[in-house]
Every structure is written in C-alpha cells, then in structure tokens.
C-alpha positions in Angstrom: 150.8 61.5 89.6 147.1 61.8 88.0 145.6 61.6 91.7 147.7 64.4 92.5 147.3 66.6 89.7 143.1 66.2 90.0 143.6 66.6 94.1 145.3 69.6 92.9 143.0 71.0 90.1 140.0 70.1 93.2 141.8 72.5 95.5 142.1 75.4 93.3 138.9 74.6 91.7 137.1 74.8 95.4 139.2 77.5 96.2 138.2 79.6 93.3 134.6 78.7 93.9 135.0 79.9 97.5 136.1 83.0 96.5 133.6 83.4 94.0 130.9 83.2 96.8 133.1 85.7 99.1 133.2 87.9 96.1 128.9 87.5 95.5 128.6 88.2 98.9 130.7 91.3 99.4 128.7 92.2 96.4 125.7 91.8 97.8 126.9 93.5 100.9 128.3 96.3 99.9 124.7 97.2 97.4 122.1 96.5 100.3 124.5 99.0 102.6 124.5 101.5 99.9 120.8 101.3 99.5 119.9 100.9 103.5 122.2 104.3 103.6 120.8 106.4 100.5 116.9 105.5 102.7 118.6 106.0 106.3 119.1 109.9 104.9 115.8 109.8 103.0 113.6 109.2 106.0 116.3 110.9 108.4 115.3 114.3 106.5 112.1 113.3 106.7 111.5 112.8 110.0 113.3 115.6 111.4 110.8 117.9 109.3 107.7 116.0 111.1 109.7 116.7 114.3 109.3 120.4 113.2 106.1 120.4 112.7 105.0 118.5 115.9 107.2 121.1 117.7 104.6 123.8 116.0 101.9 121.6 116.6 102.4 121.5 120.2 103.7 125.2 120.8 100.3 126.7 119.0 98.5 123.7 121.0 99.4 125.1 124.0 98.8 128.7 123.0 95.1 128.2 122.2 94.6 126.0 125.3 96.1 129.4 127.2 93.6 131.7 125.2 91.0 129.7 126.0 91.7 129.6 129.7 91.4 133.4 129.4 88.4 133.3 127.0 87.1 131.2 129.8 88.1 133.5 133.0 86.2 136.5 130.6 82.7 134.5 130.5 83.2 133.4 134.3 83.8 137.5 135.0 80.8 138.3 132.5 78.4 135.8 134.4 79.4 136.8 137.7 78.4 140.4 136.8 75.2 139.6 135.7 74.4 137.4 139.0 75.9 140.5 141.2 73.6 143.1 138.9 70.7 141.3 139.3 70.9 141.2 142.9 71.6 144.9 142.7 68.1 145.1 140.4 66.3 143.6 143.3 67.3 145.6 145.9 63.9 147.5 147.4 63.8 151.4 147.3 65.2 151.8 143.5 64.3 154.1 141.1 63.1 153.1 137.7 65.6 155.4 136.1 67.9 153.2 138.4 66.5 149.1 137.1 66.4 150.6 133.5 70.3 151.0 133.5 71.0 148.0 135.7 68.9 145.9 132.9 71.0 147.8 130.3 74.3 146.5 132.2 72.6 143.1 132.8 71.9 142.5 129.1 75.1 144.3 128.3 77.1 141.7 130.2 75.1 138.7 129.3 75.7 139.3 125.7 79.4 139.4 126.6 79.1 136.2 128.7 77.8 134.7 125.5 80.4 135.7 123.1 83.2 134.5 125.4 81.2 131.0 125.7 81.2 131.2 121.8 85.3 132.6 121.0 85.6 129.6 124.1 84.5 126.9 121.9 85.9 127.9 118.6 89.5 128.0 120.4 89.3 124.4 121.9 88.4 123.1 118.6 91.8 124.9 116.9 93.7 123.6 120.9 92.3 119.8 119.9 93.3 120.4 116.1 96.5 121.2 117.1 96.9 118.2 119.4 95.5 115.2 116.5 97.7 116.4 114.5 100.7 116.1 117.2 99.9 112.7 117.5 99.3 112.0 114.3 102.7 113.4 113.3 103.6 111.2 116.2 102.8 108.0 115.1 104.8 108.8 111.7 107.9 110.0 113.7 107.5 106.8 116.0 107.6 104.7 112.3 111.0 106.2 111.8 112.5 106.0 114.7 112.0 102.6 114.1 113.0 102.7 111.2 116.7 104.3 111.6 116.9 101.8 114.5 116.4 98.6 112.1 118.5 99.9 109.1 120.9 101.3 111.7 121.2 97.3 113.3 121.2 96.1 109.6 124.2 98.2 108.6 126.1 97.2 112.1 125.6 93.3 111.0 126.3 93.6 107.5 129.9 95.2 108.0 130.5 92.3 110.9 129.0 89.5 108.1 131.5 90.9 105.4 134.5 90.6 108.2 133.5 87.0 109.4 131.9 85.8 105.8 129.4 84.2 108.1 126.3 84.1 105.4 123.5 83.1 108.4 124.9 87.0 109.4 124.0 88.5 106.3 120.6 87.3 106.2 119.6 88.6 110.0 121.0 91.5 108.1 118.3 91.3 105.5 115.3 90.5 107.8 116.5 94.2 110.3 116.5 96.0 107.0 113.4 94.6 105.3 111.4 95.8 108.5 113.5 99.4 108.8 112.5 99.8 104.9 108.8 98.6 105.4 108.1 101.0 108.7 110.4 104.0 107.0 107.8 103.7 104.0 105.3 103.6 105.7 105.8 106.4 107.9 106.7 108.0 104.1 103.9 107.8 102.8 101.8 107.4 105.8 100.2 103.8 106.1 99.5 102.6 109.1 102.0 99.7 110.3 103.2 100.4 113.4 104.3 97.4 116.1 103.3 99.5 119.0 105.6 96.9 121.2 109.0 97.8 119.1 107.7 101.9 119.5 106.9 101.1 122.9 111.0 99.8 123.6 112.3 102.8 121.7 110.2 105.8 123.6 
C-alpha cells in the first residue's frame, strides 16, 4: 500500500511539475509575441514613412535629371549658335557695322552657353543628392523588410511551439526574433548591419 501511495504522489508530483513547465512556457510565449508584435508595428510605421520619402526621393530625382537634360539641350543650342555666328563673321564682303553685331550675338550667346553649363552642374549635384539618399533610405527599408520577415517567422513558430509544447520550437522562435529585433533596430536608428544575402532573397 506505501509503494502505491508514493507511485501515486510521483505521478501527480510529475504531473504538476509538467504543467508548471507548460504553464512557464506559455508564459514566456505569450510575453515574447506581445513584445515581437508591439516592434512589428513600431518598425512597420516606420518603414512605410522611409518608403515615403524614397518615393520623394526618386520622383524629384528624376525631375532634376529632366531639367538638366533641358539645361543641357539650352548650352548645346547656345554653342551651336556661336559656331554658326562665327562662320557667319568670316564670311568675306561684310561690313564692320555687320562683324560688330555678329560679335555682340557671339558673346551674347557664349555667355548663355556658359550659364547653362553652370545651372547644368548645379542640377546634377541636387539629381545625385536625390539618388544617395534613395539608396540610403534603401538600405534602411531593406533592414526592415527583414525585419518584419524574421518577427513575422518568429510569431508563426511561437503559436505552433505553444500548440505542440515542443520547447526545441520555442527557441528557433527566439533566434528569428532576436535577428528581426537586431536588423529592425538597426534600420531604427540607422547602424549598418545588413546581411546583404537575406536582403538579396527578399528583393
């Protein structure tokens, strides 16, 4: 009768400490999925304003690249005029009255040619601006794609580890959502980690 009774206390006793664990790990469950969720919205709302930005980025990118191109097609039209005037200037038979307004047009249009070449310049340094700080913003929005990819896998197995109590579940969990955290923060705060083969599967 004493076997039994200890046989019996041994079952409840292992029973209770079984359900002990299942209760620490739903715990622990159910506080890493709040957290993983409360950053998943975080650096969601963050990176859809960088996507906002690089969409403003690109658009006045490829505005100044167009003014330029026109900026460029002026000085073209500027210098041709001064090549055409000067062969004007040296046809024979011309009257002075003549080669002093043709040199007035020359310097005229040479001057222009020059101010073009200068407005040119000025406008691909704001077209390149524009474009480092698309990719710039690019490389933060890659770190958070990643990021809502590996909290997003983390989530997925921690609701399957609390259904099959299957602990060696929990912790792949744990290692998705400790490199979702580390590349959300980073692109957060802007630090440069950045697996460029995981960025490379997601684009």
């Amino acid at each position: 009768m004493a076997d039994g009774g200890e046989q019996g206390a041994s079952v409840v006793e292992s029973r209770d400490r079984d359900e002990s664990e299942d209760s620490r790990l739903n715990f622990l469950i159910a506080a890493l999925t709040a957290v993983l969720a409360t950053l998943l919205g975080v650096f969601n709302v963050k990176d859809g304003n960088i996507a906002q930005s690089m969409g403003q980025h690109q658009a006045q990118a490829v505005d100044s690249w167009a003014h330029y191109q026109f900026k460029n097609v002026k000085q073209h039209m500027a210098e041709n005029m001064v090549a055409t005037l000067k062969l004007d200037k040296a046809r024979e038979g011309s009257s002075e009255a003549y080669r002093a307004l043709i040199e007035e047009r020359i310097a005229h249009y040479q001057a222009e040619a020059t101010r073009y070449g200068a407005e040119k310049e000025e406008i691909r340094e704001k077209a390149e601006g524009h474009e480092k700080a698309y990719e710039d913003l690019n490389y933060r929005d890659d770190q958070f794609d990643m990021a809502e990819a590996g909290i997003g896998i983390a989530i997925a197995l921690l609701g399957i580890s609390a259904l099959t109590r299957r602990r060696w579940l929990f912790g792949v969990a744990t290692v998705f959502a400790l490199f979702g955290v580390a590349t959300g923060l980073a692109g957060f705060f802007g630090l440069a980690f950045h697996p460029d083969v995981v960025a490379g599967w997601l684009g």
